[in-house]
N, C-alpha and C positions, 0 to 999 in steps of 0.2 A: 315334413312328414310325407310319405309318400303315398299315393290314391290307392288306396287295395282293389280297386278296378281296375290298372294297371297292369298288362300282360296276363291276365289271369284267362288260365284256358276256360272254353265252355264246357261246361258237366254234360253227360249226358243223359237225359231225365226224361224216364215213364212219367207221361202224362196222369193226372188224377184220372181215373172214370166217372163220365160226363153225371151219370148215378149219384154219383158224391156231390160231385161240385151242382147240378141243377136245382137244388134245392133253398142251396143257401141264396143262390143269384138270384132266383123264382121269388122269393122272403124278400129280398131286397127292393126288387122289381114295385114288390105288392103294396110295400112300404111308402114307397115315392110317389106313386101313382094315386092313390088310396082310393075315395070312390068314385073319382069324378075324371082320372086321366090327366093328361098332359096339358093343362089348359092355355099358358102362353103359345108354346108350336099349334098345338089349335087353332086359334085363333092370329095369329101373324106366317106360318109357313102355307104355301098349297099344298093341297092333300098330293096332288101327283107329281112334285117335285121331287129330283133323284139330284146325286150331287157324291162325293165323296171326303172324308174327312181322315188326319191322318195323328194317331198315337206318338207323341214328340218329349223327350227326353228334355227338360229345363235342367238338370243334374246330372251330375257323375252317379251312376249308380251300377247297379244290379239287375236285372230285369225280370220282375215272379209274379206269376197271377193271369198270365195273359190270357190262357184260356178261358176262367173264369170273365175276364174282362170281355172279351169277344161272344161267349157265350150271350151275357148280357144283350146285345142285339140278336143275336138269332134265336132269343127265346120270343125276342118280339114281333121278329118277322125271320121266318127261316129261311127266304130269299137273299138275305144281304149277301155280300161277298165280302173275305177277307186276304188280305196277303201280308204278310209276316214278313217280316223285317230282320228283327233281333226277338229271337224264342227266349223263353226262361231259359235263366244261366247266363246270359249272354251279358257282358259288359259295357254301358253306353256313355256317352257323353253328353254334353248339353249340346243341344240339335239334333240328335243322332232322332230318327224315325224310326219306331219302333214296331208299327203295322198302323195299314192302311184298309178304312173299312167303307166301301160303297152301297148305298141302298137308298131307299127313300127320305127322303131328309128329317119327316117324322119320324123314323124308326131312331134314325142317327142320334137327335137333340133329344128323343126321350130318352133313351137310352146312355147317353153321355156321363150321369152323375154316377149311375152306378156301378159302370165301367172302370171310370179313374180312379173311385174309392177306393175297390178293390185292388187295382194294379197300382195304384201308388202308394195305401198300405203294405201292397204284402212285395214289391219291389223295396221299400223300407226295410223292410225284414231281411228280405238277402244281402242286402248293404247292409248293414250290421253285423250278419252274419261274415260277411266276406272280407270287414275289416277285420273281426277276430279270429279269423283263419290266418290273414297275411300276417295277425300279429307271432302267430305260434306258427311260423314256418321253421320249417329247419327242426322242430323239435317233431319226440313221439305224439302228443297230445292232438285230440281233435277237439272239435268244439261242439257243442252238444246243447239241445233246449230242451226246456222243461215242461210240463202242463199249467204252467202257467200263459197262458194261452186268451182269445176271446172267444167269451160263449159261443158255439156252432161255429167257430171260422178254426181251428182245430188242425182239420186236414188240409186245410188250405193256407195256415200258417205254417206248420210244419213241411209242407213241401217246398214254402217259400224259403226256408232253414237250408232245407239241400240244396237250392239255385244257390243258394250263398257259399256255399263249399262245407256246408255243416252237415252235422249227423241228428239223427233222431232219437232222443229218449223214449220213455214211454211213450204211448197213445193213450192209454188211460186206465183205470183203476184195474183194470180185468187182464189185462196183458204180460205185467210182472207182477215181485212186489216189491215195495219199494216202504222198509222199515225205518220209519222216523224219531225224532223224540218223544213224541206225544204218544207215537204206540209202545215206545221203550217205557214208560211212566207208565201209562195205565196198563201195561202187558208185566210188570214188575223188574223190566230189568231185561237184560239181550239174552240171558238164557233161558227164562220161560217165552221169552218172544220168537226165539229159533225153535224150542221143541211144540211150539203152537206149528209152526210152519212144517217142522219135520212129520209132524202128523196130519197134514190136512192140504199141503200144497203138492200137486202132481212135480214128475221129476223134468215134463220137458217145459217149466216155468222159471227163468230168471229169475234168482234172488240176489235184493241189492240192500244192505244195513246203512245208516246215517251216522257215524260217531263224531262226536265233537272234540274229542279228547283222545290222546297216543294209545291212554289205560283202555278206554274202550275199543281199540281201534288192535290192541296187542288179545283182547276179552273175543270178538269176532274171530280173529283168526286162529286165535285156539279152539273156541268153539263151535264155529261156522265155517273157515274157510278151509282147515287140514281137515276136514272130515266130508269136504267135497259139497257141502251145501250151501255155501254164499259165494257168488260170481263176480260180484262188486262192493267196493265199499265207499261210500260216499264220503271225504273231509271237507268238514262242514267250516267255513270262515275259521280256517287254520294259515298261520302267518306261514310265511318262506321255510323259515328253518323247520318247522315242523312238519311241512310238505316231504319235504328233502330225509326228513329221518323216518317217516313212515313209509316212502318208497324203498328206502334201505333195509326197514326193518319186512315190510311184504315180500321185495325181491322177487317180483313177479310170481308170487303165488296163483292175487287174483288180480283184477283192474284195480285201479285205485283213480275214481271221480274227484277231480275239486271243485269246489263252489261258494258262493260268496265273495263279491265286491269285487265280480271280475269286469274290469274295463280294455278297451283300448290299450292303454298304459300297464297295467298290470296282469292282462294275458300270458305276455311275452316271458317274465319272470316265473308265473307261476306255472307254465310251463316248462321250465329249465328246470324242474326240481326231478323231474321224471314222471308225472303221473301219465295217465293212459286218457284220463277225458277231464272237460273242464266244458259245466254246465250252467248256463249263462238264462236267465229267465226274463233279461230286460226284451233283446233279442225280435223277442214275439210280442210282450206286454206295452213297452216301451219306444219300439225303434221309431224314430224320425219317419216320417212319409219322403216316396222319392216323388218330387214335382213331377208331375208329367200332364202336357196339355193337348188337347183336341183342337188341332187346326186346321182350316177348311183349305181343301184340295181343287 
């Protein structure tokens, strides 16, 4: 099998704003700390000991988070220095150095836990994402995450989605809409569910329907996608051939998302059937952490 970090060019990616990101790092900080501080460095480092330690790659991965990760000390002390190595996006290997941060040595070892959580969580996340991009090369299909997400880490999961060569779904309830089965049920069905929407959603809002079935899937595009008000449609754990004859039968009307029980293994297939995205929610919830260790320089 071969490394989907292999040749893979670097993205090139707007930074979150520090606004976003300082909060959740600040929460974190607060968390580790709680009322009484750092008490081991405390007590075993000197207060005015400086030193530098260096962001080290034990894996083939992805590289996402790093701001966030650096942030972490310069919330602590706004003195430290950093120098970058390999930014988000960038491809690493085991050893590879990925930044190197100078400062006071308490700054450094407080700071340390909440650093690599975050960059090695959400470098996890672009390696996964970056193996299911290499899986779906060569096709139309991109790869795509969902809101399934961790509470508050949101915008900083999702960004780690693009380091990985992915795309972004929603942001959240207020952005699109994104019509399920639970609203098809209680809404009584896809056409009182689209004239809820035709009367109440403005025109520059995405609309995206969920069908599980051709019948529903043939019911939107008569009634939501020729009359120009549904953008996407979601097929929801639909096998190959069924994939395959509802791209034939849409014909690029509108996008057609697949979802459900997409791996590694199963990317590559289901995107040969022709759809336009394939929405993957382990990605974020789920993905492995990439190792990465703080080694003294």
């Amino acid at each position: 099998m071969t490394d989907p970090t292999t040749a893979r060019p670097t993205p090139v990616l707007d930074p979150l704003p520090e606004i976003l990101v300082a909060p959740v790092v600040r929460a974190a900080l607060l968390e580790d700390l709680g009322h009484a501080g750092d008490l081991t460095t405390a007590a075993t480092v000197p207060r005015d000991l400086t030193g530098s330690v260096a962001l080290v790659a034990r894996d083939a991965g992805v590289v996402a988070g790093l701001p966030a990760a650096l942030l972490a000390w310069r919330l602590l002390d706004p003195g430290v220095e950093t120098r970058v190595a390999r930014p988000d996006g960038s491809p690493v290997a085991p050893g590879d150095e990925i930044a190197v941060v100078t400062g006071a040595v308490h700054t450094l070892l407080t700071g340390e836990r909440v650093a690599l959580n975050l960059l090695s969580h959400l470098s996890g996340v672009a390696t996964a994402t970056a193996g299911l991009v290499e899986a779906v090369a060569g096709t139309r299909a991109s790869i795509c995450c969902t809101r399934k997400t961790t509470p508050a880490l949101r915008a900083l999961e999702k960004a780690a989605v693009r380091a990985g060569g992915g795309a972004n779904h929603r942001f959240g309830l207020d952005d699109a809409v994104l019509v399920k089965d639970n609203h098809l049920a209680f809404a009584g069905g896809i056409a009182p569910a689209l004239a809820g929407i035709r009367a109440r959603v403005g025109h520059l809002v995405k609309v995206e329907v969920e069908v599980d079935t051709l019948e529903q899937l043939r019911e939107v595009v008569e009634i939501g996608v020729e009359p120009g008000l549904v953008d996407v449609v979601m097929l929801d754990n639909m096998g190959l051939e069924e994939l395959a004859e509802a791209v034939a039968f849409v014909d690029r009307r509108c996008l057609l998302e697949a979802s459900g029980r997409v791996t590694r293994e199963t990317a590559g297939p289901i995107a040969e059937t022709g759809v336009d995205l394939i929405s993957a929610g382990w990605i974020t919830h789920s993905a492995p952490i990439l190792d990465v260790g703080l080694d003294h320089r």
